[in-house]
N, C-alpha and C positions, 0 to 999 in steps of 0.2 A: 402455501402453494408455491409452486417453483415448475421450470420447466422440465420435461420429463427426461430430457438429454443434457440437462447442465450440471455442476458440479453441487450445488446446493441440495437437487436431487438426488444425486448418488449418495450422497454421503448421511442424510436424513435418513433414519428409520423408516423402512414402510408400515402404514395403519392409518386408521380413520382419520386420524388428521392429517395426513399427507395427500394433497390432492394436484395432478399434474396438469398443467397449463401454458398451453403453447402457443400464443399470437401469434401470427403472421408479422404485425406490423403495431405501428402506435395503435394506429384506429381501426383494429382490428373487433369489428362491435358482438360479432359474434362470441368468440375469448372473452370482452366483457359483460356480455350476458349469461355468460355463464358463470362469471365471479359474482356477478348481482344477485343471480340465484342465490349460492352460496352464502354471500353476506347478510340477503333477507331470514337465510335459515339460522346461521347461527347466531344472530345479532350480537354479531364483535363491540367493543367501544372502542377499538382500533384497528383501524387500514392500517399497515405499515409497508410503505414502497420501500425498495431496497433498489431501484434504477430508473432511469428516465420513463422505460416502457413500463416498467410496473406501475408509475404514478401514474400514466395514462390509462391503464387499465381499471384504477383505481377509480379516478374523478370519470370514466365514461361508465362505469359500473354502476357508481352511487348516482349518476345524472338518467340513470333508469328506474330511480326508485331504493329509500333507501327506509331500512327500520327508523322508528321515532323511541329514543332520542336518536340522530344522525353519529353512525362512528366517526369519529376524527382519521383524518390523511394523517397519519406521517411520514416523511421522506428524509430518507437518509441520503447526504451527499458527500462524495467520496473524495470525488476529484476537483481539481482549483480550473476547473475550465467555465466561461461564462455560460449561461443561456441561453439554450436557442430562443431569437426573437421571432418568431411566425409564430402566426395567429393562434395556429393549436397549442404550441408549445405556452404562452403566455396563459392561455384559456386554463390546461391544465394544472398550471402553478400555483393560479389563483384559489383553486381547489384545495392545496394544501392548505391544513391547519397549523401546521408545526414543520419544522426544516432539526434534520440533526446531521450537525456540520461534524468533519469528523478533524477539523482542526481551525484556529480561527481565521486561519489565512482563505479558507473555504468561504466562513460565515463574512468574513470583507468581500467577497466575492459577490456571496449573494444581497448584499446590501445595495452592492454597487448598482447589482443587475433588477433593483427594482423591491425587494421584499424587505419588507420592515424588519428591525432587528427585533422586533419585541416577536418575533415569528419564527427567531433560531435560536436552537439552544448546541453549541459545542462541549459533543463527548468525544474525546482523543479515543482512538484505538485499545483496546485492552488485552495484557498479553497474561498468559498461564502459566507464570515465572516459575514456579515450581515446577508443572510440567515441563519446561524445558531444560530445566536442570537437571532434573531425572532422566532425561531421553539420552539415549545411546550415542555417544559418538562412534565416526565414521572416519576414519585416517584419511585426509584430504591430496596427502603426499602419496601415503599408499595406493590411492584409489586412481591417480593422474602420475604416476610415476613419477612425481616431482623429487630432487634429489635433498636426501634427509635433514632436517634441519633449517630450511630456507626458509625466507618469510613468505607465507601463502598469503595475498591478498584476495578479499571473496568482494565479487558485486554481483545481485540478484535483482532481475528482473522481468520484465518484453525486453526484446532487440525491439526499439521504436525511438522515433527519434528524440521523443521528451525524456526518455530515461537516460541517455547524453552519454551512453557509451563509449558512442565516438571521441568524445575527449578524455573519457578515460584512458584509451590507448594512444592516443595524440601523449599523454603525460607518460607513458612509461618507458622511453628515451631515456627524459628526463631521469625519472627512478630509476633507473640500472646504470646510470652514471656515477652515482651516488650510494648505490646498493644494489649491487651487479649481479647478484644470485637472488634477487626477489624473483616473484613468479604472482601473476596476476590471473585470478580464473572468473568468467563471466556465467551465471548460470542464466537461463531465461532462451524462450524461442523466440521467433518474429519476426517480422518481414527486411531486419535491416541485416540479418546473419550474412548472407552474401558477402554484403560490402563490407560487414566491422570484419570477416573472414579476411577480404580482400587487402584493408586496411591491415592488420596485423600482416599479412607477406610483405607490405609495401615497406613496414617499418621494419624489415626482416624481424618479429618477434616472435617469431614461431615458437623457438625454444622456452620464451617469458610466460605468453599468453593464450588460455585456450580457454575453447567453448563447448564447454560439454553440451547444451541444452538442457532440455527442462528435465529437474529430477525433483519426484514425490519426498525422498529425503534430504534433502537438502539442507531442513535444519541440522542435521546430523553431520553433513559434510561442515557444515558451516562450524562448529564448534570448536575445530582444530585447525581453523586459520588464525591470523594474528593479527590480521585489520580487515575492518570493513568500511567500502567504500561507496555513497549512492551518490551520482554522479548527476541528478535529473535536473534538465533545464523548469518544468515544472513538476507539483509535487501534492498529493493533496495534505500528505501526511508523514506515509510512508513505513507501513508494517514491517518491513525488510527489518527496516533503521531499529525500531523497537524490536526486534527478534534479535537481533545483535547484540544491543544492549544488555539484554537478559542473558546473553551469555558472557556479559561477561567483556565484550568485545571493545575497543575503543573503534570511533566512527568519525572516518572524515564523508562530510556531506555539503551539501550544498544551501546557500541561501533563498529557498527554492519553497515555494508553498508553504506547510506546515514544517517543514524538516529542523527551522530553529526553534519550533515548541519543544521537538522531542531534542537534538543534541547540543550541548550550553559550549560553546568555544572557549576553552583552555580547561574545560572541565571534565568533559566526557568525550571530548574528542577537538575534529577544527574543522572549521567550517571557510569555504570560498565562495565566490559569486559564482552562477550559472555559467558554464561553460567556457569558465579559463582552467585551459588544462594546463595552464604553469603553476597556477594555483594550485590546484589540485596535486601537481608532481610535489610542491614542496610540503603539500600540508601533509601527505605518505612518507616523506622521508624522512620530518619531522620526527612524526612517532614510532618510524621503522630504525633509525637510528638510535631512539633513545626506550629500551625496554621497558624501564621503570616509570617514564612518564606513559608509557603505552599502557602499563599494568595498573596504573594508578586512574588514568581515564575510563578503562572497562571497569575496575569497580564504581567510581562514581555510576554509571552508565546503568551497573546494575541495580544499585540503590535508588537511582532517579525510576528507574522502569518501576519499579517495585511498589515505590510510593504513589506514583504521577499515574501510571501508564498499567495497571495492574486491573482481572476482569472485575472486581467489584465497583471499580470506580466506573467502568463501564457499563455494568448491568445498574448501578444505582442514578446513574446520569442518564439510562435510557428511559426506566421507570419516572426520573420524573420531567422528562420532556413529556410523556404520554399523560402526568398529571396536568402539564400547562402551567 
């Protein structure tokens, strides 16, 4: 099930298993009477939430009645934010059977916030290394006029203020002091474009730094840059990070959520604390300065994805959270 306007939708096949689902709100009883139906029909031996509101939908479904034996909750949690603590929100968690954290910095979280660890089980993210390898690139210089040959730095995200944008451009002063024809590009929408726009006039870096917004191919831009940079004060994970990797790419990141599960510090890239952008400026010029260690950290990077971060590891740690 998926909502009929959201991306999960669009991109699923239409057919008898696709069925659209549009709550209102968490406690929307209506939307979960209509899943309840569903679940009594097909008797699943798994719920699987994939968001806060799906879990609600879930436990207010099955608390209308549910097949015998009872499907099991699962809930996937994505991001390193705490719990909401009201009534309902607690009511519904307790509902869950199983938690799949999607880094351990998540499953600390949820520890923290109440739920037994014997109740999560952490699957990292899983990428289609092959598939991205295969994929097309897309000339990054070409496509932003950048002039030929310059180091493109790529960071992908929301404009929001956890992905820490804002000190990415706070650092590239910094970086064009140091490497004066680098050129830094932000992909992502959201509500802080304005100001990170605003921000780059203020540090005149017009000429350094631009914001395309959101592009469907992106992995494709992304393959013809020379560093990637995720900049987030918090983090759950961090797909970006692993999409980079698979190409290939070394990564400066941050100590931010999950992000040092997936990039090892002098191995596959560097890593600084949340939101020092002097940090940040040196850990880019580090490896903008030095090719070979740059080239040598995107391969470790690909190697680590491949092994660690790869979809079997993912579809086989999903299968057996659902075992228990």
């Amino acid at each position: 099930m998926a909502h009929p306007e959201g991306e999960l939708y669009r991109r699923a096949a239409e057919g008898p298993d696709l069925v659209p689902l549009a709550p209102m709100n968490e406690v929307d009883l209506a939307a979960a009477w209509k899943l309840s139906r569903l679940v009594r029909k097909w008797q699943p031996a798994v719920v699987h939430a994939h968001d806060p509101h799906a879990v609600a939908m879930a436990a207010l479904a099955l608390s209308f009645g549910a097949p015998v034996p009872r499907p099991q909750i699962v809930a996937s949690r994505r991001v390193d934010f705490h719990l909401q603590r009201n009534a309902f929100s607690q009511w519904k968690y307790r509902q869950v059977d199983r938690f799949i954290a999607a880094s351990g910095a998540i499953r600390d979280i949820l520890v923290h916030d109440g739920i037994p660890a014997g109740r999560i089980t952490v699957v990292h993210d899983g990428i289609d290394v092959a598939k991205i390898a295969h994929r097309e690139a897309i000339d990054l210089h070409a496509e932003y006029w950048l002039p030929h040959g310059v180091p493109a730095i790529v960071n992908v995200g929301a404009l929001v203020a956890h992905k820490g944008q804002k000190f990415l451009i706070d650092a590239m002063p910094t970086v064009l002091r140091e490497v004066p024809d680098a050129h830094l590009v932000i992909f992502g929408e959201g509500e802080l474009r304005g100001a990170l726009e605003r921000q780059v006039k203020h540090l005149s870096l017009d000429k350094h730094v631009r914001l395309p917004g959101f592009r469907e191919d992106v992995l494709s831009l992304m393959k013809s840059a020379d560093l990637f940079v995720m900049s987030s004060i918090t983090e759950g994970l961090g797909s970006a990070v692993l999409d980079a990797m698979a190409m290939g790419l070394a990564v400066v990141g941050t100590r931010a959520g999950g992000i040092p599960e997936a990039v090892v510090a002098g191995e596959t890239g560097e890593l600084v604390d949340p939101g020092d952008a002097q940090g940040l400026a040196a850990a880019m010029v580090k490896l903008l300065k030095d090719p070979e260690r740059r080239h040598a950290c995107g391969e470790a990077g690909r190697q680590r994805v491949a092994t660690r971060f790869d979809v079997d590891h993912l579809v086989e740690g999903t299968l057996s959270a659902y075992k228990g």
